[in-house]
mmCIF file of the N, C-alpha and C atoms, coordinates in Angstrom:
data_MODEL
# 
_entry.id   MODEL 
# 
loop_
_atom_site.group_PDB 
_atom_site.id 
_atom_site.type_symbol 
_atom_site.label_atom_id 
_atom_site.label_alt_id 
_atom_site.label_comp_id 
_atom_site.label_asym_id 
_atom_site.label_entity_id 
_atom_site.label_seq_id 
_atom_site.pdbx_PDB_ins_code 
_atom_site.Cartn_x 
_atom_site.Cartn_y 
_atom_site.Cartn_z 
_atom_site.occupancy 
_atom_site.B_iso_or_equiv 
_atom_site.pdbx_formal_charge 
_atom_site.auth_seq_id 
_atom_site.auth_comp_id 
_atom_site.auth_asym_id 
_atom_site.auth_atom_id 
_atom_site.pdbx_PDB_model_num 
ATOM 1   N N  . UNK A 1 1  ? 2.303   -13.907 -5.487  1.00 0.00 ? 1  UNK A N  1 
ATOM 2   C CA . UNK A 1 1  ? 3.004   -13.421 -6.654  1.00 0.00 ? 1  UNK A CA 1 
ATOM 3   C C  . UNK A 1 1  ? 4.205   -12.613 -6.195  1.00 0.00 ? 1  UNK A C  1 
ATOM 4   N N  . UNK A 1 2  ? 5.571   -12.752 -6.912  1.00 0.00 ? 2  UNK A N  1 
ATOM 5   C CA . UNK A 1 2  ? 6.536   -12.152 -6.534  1.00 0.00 ? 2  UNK A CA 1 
ATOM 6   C C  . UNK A 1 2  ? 6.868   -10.885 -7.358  1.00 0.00 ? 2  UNK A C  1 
ATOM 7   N N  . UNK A 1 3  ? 7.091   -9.782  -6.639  1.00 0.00 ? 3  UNK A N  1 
ATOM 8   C CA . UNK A 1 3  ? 7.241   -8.444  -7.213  1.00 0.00 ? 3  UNK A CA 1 
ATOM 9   C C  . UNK A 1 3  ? 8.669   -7.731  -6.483  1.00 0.00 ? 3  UNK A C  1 
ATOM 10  N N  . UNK A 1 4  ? 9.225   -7.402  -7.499  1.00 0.00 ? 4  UNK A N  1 
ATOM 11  C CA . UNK A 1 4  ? 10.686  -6.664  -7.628  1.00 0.00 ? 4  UNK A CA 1 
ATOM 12  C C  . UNK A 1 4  ? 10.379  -5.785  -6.252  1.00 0.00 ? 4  UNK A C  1 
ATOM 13  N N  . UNK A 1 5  ? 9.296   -5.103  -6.263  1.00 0.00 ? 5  UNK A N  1 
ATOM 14  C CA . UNK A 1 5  ? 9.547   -4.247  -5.038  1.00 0.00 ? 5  UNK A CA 1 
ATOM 15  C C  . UNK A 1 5  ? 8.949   -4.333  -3.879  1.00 0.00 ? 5  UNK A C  1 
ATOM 16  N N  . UNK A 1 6  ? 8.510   -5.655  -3.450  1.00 0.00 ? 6  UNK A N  1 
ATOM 17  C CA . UNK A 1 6  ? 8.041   -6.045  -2.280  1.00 0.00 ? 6  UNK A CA 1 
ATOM 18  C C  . UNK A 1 6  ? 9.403   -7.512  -1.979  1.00 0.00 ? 6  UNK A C  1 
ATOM 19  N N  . UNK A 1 7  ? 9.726   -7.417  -0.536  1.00 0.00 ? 7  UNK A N  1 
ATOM 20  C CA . UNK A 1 7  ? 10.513  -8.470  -0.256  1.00 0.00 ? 7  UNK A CA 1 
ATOM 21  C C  . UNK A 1 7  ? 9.446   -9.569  -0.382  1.00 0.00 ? 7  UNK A C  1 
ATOM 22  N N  . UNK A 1 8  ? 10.189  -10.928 -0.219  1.00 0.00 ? 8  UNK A N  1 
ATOM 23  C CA . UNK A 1 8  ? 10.068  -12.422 -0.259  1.00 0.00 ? 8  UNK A CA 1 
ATOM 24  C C  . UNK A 1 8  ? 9.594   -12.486 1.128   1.00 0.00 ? 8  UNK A C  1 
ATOM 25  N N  . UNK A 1 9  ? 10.240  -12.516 2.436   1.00 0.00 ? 9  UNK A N  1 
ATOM 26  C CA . UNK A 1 9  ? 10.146  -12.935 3.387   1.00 0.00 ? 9  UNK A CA 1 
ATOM 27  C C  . UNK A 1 9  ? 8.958   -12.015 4.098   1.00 0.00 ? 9  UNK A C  1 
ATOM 28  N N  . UNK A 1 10 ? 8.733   -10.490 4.068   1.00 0.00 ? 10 UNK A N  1 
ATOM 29  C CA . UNK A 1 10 ? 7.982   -9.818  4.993   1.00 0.00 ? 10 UNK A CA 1 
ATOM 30  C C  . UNK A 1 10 ? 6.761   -9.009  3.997   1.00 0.00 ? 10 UNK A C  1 
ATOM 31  N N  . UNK A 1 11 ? 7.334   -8.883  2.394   1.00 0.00 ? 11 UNK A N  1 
ATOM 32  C CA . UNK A 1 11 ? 6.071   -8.375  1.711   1.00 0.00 ? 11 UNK A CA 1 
ATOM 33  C C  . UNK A 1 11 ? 6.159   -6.914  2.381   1.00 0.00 ? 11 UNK A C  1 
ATOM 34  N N  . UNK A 1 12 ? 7.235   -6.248  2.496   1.00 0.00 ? 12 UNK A N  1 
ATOM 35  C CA . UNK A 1 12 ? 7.531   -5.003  2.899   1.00 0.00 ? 12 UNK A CA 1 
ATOM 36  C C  . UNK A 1 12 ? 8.453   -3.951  1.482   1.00 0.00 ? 12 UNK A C  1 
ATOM 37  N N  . UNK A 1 13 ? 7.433   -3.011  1.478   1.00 0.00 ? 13 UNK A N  1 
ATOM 38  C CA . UNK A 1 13 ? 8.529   -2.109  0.537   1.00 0.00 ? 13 UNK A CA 1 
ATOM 39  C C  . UNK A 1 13 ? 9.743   -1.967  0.868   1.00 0.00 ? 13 UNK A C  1 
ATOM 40  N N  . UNK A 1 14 ? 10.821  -2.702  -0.497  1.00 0.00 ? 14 UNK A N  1 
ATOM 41  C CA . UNK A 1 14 ? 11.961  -2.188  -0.660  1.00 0.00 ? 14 UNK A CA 1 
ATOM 42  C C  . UNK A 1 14 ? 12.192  -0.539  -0.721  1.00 0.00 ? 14 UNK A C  1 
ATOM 43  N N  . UNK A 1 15 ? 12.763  0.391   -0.139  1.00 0.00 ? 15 UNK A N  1 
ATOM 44  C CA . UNK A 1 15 ? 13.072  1.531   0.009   1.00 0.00 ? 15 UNK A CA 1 
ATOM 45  C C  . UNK A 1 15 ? 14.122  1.951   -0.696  1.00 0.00 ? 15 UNK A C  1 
ATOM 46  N N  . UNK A 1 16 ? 13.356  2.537   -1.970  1.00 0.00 ? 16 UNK A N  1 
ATOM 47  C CA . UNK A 1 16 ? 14.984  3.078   -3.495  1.00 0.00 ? 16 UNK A CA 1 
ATOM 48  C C  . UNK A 1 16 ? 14.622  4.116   -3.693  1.00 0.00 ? 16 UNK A C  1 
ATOM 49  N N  . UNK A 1 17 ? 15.092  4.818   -4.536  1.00 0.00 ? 17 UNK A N  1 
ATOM 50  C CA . UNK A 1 17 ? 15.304  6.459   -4.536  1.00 0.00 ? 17 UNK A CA 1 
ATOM 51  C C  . UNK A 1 17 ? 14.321  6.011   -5.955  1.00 0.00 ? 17 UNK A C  1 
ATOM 52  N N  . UNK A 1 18 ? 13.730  5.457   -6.410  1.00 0.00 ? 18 UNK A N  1 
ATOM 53  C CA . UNK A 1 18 ? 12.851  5.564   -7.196  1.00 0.00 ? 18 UNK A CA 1 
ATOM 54  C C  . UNK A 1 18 ? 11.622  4.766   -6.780  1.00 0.00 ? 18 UNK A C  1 
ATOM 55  N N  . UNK A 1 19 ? 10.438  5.436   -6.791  1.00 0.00 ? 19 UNK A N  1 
ATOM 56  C CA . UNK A 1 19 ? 8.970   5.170   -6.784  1.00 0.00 ? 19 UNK A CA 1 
ATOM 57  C C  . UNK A 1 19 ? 9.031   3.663   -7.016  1.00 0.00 ? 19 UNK A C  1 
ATOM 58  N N  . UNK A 1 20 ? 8.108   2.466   -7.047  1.00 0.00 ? 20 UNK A N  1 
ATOM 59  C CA . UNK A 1 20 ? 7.507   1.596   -7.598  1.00 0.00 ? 20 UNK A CA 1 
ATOM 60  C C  . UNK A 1 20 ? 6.430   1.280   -7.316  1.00 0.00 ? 20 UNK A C  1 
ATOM 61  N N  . UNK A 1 21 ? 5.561   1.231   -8.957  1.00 0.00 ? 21 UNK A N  1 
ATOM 62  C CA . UNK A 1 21 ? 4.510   1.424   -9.353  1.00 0.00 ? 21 UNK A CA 1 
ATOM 63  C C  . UNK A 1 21 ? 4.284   0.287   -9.558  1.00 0.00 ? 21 UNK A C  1 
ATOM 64  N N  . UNK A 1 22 ? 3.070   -0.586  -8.991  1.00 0.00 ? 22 UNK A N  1 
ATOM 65  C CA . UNK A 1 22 ? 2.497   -1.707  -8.831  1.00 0.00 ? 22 UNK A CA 1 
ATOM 66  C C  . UNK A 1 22 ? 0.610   -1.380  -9.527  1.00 0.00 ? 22 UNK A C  1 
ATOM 67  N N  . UNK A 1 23 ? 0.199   -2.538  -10.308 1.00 0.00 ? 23 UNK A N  1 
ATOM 68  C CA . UNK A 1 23 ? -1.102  -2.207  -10.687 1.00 0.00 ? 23 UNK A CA 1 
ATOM 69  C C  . UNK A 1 23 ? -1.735  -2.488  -9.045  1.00 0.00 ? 23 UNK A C  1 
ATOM 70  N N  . UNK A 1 24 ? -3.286  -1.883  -9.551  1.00 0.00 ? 24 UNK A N  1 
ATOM 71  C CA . UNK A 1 24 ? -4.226  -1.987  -8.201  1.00 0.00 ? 24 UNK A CA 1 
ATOM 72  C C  . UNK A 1 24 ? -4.801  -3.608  -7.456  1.00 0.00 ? 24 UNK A C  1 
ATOM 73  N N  . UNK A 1 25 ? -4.506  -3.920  -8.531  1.00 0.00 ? 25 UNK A N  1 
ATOM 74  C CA . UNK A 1 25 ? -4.963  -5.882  -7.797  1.00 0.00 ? 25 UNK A CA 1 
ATOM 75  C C  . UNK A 1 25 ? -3.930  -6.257  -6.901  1.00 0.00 ? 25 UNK A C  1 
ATOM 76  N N  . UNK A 1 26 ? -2.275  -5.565  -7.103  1.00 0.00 ? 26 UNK A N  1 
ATOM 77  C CA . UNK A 1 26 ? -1.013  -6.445  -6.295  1.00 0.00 ? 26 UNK A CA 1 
ATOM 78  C C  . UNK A 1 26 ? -1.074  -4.976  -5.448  1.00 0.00 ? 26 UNK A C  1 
ATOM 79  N N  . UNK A 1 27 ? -1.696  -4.099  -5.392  1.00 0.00 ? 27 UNK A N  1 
ATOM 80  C CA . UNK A 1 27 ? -1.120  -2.924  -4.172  1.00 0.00 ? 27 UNK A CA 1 
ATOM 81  C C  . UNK A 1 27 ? -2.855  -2.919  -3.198  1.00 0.00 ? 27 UNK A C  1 
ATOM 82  N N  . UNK A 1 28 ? -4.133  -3.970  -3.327  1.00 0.00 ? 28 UNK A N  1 
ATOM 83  C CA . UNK A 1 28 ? -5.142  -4.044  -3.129  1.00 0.00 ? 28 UNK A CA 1 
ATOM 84  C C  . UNK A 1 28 ? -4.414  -5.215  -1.659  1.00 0.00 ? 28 UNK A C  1 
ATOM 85  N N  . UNK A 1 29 ? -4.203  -6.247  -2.466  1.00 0.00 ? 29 UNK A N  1 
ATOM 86  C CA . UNK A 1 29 ? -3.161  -7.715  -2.393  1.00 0.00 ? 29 UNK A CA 1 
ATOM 87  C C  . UNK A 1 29 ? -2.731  -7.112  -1.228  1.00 0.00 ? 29 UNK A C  1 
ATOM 88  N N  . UNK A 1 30 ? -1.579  -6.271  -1.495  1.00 0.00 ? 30 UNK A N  1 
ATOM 89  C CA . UNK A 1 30 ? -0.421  -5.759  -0.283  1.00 0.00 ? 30 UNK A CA 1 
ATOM 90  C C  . UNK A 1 30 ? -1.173  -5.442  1.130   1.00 0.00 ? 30 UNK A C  1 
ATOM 91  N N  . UNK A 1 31 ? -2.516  -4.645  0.732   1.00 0.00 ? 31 UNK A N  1 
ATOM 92  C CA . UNK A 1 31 ? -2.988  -4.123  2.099   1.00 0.00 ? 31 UNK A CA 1 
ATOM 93  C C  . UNK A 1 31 ? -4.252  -5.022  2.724   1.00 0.00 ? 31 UNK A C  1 
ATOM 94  N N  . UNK A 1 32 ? -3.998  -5.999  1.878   1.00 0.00 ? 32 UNK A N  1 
ATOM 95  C CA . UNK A 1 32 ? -5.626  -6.547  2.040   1.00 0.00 ? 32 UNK A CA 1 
ATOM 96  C C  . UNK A 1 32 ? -7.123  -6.016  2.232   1.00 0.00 ? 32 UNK A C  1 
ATOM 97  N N  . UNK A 1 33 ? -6.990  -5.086  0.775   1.00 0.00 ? 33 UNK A N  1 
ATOM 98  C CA . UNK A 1 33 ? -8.075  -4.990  0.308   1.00 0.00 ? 33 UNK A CA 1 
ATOM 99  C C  . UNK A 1 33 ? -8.371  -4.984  -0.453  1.00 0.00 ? 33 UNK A C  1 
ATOM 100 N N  . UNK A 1 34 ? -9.739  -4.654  -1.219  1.00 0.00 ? 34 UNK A N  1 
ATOM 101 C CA . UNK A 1 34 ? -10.525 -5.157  -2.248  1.00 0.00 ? 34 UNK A CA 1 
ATOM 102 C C  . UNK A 1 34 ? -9.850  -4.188  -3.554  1.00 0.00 ? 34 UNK A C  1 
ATOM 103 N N  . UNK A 1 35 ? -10.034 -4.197  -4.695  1.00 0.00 ? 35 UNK A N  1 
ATOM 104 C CA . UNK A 1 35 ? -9.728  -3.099  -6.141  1.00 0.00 ? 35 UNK A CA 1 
ATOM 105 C C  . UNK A 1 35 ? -10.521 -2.212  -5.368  1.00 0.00 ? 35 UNK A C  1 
ATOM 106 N N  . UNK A 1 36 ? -11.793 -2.077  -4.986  1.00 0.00 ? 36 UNK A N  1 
ATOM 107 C CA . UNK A 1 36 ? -12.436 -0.846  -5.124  1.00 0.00 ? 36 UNK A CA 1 
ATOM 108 C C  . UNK A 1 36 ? -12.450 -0.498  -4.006  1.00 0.00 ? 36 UNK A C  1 
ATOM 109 N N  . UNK A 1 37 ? -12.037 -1.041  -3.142  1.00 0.00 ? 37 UNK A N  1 
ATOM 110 C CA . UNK A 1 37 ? -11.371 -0.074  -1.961  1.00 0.00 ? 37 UNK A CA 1 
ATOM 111 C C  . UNK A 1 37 ? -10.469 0.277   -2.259  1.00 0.00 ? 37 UNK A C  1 
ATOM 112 N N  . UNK A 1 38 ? -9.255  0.301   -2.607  1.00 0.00 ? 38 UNK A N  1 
ATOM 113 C CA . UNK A 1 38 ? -8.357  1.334   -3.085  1.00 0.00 ? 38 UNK A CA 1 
ATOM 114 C C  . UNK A 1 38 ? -8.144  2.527   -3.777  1.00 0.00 ? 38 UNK A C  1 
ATOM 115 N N  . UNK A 1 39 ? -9.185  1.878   -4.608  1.00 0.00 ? 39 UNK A N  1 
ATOM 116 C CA . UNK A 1 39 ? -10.215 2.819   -6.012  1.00 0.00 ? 39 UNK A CA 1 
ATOM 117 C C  . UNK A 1 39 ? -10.919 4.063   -4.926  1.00 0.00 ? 39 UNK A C  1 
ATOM 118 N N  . UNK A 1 40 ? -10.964 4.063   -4.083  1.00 0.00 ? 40 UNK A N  1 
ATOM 119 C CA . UNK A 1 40 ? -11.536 5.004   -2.639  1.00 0.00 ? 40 UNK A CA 1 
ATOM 120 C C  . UNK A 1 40 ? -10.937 5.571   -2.325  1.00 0.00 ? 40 UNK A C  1 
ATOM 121 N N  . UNK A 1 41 ? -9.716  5.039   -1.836  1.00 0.00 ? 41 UNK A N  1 
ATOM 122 C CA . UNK A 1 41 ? -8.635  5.590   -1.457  1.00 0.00 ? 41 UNK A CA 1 
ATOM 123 C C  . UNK A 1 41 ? -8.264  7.041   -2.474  1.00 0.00 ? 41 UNK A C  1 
ATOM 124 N N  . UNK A 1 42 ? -8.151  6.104   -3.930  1.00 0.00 ? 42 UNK A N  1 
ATOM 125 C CA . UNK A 1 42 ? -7.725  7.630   -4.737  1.00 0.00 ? 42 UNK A CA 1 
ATOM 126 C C  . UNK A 1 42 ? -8.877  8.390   -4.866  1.00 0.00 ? 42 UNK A C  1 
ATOM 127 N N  . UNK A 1 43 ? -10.058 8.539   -4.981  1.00 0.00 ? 43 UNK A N  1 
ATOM 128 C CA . UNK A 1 43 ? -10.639 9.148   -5.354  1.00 0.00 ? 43 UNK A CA 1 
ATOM 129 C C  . UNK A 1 43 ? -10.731 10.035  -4.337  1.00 0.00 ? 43 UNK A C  1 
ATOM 130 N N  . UNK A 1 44 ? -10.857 9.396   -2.433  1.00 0.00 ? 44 UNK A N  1 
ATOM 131 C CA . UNK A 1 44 ? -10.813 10.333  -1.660  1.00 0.00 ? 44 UNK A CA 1 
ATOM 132 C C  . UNK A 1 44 ? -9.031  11.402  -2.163  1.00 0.00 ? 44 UNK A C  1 
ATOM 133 N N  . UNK A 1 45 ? -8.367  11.239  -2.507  1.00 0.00 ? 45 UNK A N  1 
ATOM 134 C CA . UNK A 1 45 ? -7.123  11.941  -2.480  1.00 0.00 ? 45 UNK A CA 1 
ATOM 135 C C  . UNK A 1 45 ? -6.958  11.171  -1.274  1.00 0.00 ? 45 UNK A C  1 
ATOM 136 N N  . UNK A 1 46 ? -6.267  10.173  -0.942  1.00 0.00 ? 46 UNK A N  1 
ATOM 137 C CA . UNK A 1 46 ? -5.873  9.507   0.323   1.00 0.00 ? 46 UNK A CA 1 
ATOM 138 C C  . UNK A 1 46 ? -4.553  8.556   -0.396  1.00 0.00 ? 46 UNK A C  1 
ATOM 139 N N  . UNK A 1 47 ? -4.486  8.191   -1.590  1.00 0.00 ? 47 UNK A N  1 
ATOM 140 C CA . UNK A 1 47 ? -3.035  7.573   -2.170  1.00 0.00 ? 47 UNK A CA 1 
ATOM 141 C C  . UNK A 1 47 ? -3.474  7.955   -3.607  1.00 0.00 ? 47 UNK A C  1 
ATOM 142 N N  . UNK A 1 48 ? -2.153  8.654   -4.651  1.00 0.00 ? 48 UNK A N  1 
ATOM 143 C CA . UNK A 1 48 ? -2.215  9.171   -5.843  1.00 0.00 ? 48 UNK A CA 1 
ATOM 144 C C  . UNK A 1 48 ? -2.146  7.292   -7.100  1.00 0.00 ? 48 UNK A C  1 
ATOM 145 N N  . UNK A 1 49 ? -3.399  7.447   -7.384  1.00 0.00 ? 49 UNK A N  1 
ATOM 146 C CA . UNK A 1 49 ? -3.263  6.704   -8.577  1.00 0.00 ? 49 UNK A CA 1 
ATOM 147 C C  . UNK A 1 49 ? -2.703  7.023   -9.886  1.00 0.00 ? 49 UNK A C  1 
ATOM 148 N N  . UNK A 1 50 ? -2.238  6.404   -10.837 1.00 0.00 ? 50 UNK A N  1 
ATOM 149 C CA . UNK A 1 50 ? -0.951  6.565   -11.928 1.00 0.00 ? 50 UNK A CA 1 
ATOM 150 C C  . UNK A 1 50 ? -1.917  6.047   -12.774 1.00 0.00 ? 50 UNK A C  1 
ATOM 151 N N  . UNK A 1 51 ? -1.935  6.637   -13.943 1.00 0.00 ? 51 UNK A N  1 
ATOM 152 C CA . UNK A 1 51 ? -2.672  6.073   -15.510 1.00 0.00 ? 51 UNK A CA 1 
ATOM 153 C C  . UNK A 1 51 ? -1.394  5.762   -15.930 1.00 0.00 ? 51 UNK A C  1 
ATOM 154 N N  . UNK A 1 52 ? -1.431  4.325   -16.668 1.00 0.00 ? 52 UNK A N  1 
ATOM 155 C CA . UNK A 1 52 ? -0.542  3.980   -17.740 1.00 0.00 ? 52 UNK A CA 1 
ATOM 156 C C  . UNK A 1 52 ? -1.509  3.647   -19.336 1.00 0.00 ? 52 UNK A C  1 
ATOM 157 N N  . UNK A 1 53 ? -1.216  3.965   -19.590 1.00 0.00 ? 53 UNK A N  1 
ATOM 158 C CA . UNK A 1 53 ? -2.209  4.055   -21.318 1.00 0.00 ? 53 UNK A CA 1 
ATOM 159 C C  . UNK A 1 53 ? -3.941  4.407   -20.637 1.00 0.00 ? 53 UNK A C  1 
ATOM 160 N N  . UNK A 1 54 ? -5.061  3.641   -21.440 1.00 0.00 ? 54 UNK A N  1 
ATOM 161 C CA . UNK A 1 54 ? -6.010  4.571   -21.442 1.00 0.00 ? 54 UNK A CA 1 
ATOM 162 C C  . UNK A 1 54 ? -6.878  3.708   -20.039 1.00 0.00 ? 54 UNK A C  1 
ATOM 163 N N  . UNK A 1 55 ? -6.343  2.308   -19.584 1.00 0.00 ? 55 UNK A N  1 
ATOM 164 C CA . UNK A 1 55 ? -7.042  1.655   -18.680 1.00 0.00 ? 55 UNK A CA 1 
ATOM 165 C C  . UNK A 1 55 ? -5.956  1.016   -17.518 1.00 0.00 ? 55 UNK A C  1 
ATOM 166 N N  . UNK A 1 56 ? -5.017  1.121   -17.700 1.00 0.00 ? 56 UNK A N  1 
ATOM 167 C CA . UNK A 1 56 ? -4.216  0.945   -16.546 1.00 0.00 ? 56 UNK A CA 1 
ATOM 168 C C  . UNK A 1 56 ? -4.098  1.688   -15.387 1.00 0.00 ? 56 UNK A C  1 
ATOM 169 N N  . UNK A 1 57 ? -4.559  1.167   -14.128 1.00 0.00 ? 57 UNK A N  1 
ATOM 170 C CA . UNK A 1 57 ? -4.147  2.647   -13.381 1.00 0.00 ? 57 UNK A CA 1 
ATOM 171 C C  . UNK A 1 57 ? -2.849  1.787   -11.826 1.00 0.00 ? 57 UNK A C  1 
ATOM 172 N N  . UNK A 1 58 ? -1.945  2.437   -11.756 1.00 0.00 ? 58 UNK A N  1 
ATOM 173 C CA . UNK A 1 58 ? -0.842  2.041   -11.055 1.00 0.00 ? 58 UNK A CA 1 
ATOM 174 C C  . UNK A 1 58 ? -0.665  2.789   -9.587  1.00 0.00 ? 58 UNK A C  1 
ATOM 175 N N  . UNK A 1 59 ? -0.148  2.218   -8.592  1.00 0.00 ? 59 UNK A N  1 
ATOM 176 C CA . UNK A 1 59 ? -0.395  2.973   -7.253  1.00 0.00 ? 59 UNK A CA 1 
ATOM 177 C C  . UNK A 1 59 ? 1.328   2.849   -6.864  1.00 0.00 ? 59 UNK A C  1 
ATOM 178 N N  . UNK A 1 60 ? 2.082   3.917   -6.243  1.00 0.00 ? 60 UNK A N  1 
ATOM 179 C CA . UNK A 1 60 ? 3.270   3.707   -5.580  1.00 0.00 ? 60 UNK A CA 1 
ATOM 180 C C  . UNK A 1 60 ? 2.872   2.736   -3.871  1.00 0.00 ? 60 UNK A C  1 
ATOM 181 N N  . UNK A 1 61 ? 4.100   1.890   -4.078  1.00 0.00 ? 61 UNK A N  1 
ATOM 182 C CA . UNK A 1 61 ? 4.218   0.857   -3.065  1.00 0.00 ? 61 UNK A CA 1 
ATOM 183 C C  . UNK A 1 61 ? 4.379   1.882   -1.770  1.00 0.00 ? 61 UNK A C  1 
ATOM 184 N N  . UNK A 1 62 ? 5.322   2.969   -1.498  1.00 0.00 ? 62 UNK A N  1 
ATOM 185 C CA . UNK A 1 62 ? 5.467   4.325   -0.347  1.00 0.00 ? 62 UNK A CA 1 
ATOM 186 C C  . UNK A 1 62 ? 4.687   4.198   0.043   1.00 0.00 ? 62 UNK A C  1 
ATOM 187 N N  . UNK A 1 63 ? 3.291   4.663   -1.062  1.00 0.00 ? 63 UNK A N  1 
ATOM 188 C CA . UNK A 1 63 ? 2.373   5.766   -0.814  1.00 0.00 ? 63 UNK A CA 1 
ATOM 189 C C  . UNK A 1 63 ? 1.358   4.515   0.238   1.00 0.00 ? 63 UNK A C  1 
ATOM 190 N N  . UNK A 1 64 ? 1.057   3.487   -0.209  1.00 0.00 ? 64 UNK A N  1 
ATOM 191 C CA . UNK A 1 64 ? 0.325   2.077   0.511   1.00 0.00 ? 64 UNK A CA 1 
ATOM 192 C C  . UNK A 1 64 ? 0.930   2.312   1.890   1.00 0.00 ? 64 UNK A C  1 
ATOM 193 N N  . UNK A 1 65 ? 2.544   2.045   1.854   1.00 0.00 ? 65 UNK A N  1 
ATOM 194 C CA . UNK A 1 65 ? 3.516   1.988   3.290   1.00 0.00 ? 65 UNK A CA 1 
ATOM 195 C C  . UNK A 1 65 ? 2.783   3.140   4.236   1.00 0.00 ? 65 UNK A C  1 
ATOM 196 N N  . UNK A 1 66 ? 2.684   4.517   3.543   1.00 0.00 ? 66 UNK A N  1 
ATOM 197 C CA . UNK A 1 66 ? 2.390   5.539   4.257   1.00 0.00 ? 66 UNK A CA 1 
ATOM 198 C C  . UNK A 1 66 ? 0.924   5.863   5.162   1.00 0.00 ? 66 UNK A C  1 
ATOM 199 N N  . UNK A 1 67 ? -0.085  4.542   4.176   1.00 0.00 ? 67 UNK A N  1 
ATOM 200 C CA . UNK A 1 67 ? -1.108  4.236   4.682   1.00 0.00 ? 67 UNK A CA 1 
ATOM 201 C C  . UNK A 1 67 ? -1.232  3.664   6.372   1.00 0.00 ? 67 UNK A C  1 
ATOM 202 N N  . UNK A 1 68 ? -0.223  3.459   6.299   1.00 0.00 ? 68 UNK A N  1 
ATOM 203 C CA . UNK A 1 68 ? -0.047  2.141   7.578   1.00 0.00 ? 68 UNK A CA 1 
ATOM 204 C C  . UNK A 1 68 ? 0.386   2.952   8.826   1.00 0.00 ? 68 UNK A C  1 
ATOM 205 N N  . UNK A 1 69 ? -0.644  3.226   10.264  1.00 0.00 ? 69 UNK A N  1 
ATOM 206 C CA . UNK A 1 69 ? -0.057  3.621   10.693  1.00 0.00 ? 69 UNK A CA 1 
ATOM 207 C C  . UNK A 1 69 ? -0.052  2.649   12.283  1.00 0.00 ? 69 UNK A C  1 
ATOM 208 N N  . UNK A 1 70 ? 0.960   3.046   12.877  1.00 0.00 ? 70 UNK A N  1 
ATOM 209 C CA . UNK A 1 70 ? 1.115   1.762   14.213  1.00 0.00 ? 70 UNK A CA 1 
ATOM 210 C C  . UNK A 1 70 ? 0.262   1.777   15.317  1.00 0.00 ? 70 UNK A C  1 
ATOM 211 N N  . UNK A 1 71 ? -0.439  1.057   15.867  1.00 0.00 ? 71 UNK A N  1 
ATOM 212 C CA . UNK A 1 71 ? -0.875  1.038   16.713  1.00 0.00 ? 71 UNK A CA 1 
ATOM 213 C C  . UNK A 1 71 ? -0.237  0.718   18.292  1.00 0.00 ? 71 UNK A C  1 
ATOM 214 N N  . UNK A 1 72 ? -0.401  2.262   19.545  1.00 0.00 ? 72 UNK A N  1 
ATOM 215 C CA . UNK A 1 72 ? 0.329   2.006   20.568  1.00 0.00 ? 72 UNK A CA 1 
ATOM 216 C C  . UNK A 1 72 ? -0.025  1.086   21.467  1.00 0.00 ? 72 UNK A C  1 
ATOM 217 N N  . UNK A 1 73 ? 1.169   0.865   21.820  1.00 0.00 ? 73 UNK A N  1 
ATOM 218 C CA . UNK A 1 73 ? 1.395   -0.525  22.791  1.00 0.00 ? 73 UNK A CA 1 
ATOM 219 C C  . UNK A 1 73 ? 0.599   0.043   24.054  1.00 0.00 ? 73 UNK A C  1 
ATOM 220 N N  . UNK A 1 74 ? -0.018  -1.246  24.543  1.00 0.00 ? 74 UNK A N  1 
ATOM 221 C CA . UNK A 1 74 ? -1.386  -0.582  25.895  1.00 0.00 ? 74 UNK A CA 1 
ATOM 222 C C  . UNK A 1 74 ? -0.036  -0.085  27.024  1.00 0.00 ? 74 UNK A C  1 
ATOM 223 N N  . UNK A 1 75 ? -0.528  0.625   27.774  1.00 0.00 ? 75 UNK A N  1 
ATOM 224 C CA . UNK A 1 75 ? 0.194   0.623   28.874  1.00 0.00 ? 75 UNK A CA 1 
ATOM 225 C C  . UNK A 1 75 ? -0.088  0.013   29.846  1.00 0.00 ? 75 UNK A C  1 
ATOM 226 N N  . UNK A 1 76 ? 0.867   -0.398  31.044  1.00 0.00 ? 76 UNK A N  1 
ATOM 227 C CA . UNK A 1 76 ? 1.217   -1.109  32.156  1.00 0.00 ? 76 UNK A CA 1 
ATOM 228 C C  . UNK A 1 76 ? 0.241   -0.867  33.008  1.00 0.00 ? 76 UNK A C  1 
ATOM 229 N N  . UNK A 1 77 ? -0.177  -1.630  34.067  1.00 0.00 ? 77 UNK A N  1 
ATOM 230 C CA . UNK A 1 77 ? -0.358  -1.046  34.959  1.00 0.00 ? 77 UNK A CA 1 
ATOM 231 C C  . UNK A 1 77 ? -1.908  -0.517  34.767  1.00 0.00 ? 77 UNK A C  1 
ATOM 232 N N  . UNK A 1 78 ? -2.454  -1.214  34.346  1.00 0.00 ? 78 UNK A N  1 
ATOM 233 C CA . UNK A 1 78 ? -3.980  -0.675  33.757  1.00 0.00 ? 78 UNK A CA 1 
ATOM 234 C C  . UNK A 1 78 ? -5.025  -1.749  34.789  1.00 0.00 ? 78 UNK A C  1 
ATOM 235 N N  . UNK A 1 79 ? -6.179  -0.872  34.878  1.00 0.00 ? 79 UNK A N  1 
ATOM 236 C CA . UNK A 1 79 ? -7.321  -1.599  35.727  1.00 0.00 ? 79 UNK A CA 1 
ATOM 237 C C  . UNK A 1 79 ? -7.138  -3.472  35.000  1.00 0.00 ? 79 UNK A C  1 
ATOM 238 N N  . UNK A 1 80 ? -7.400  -4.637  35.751  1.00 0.00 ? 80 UNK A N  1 
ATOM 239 C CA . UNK A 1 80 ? -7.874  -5.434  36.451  1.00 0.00 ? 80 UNK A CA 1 
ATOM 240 C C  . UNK A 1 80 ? -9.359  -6.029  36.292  1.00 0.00 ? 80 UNK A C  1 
# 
């Protein structure tokens, strides 16, 4: 599915001076995981979920990005 604030080619947040708020099935989608793992996520306070009316709940695309962190490259020169 194509969304205004994920690119076409890499599925990487576009970076704008305004938030975008994606429901939990396409920001689940993004990280490859389940609704109710994400649903975890907010409840731990680990990414802020968004109510839109009385059953919508919306997640910033950032806040997912911010989830992500890199893993270091092994170093050289290692046992054999």
């Amino acid at each position: 599915m194509s969304h205004p604030g994920l690119t076409a080619a890499t599925g990487a947040a576009q970076h704008t001076s305004t938030p975008r708020y994606i429901p939990l099935s396409e920001g689940a989608e993004y990280l490859s995981l389940t609704t109710a793992g994400l649903r975890k996520y907010i409840a731990e306070g680990r990414i802020t979920g968004y109510r839109l009316g009385k059953r919508a709940i919306r997640v910033d695309v950032r806040e997912l990005d911010a989830l992500l962190t890199p893993i270091p490259a092994a170093k050289s020169g290692g046992a054999r």
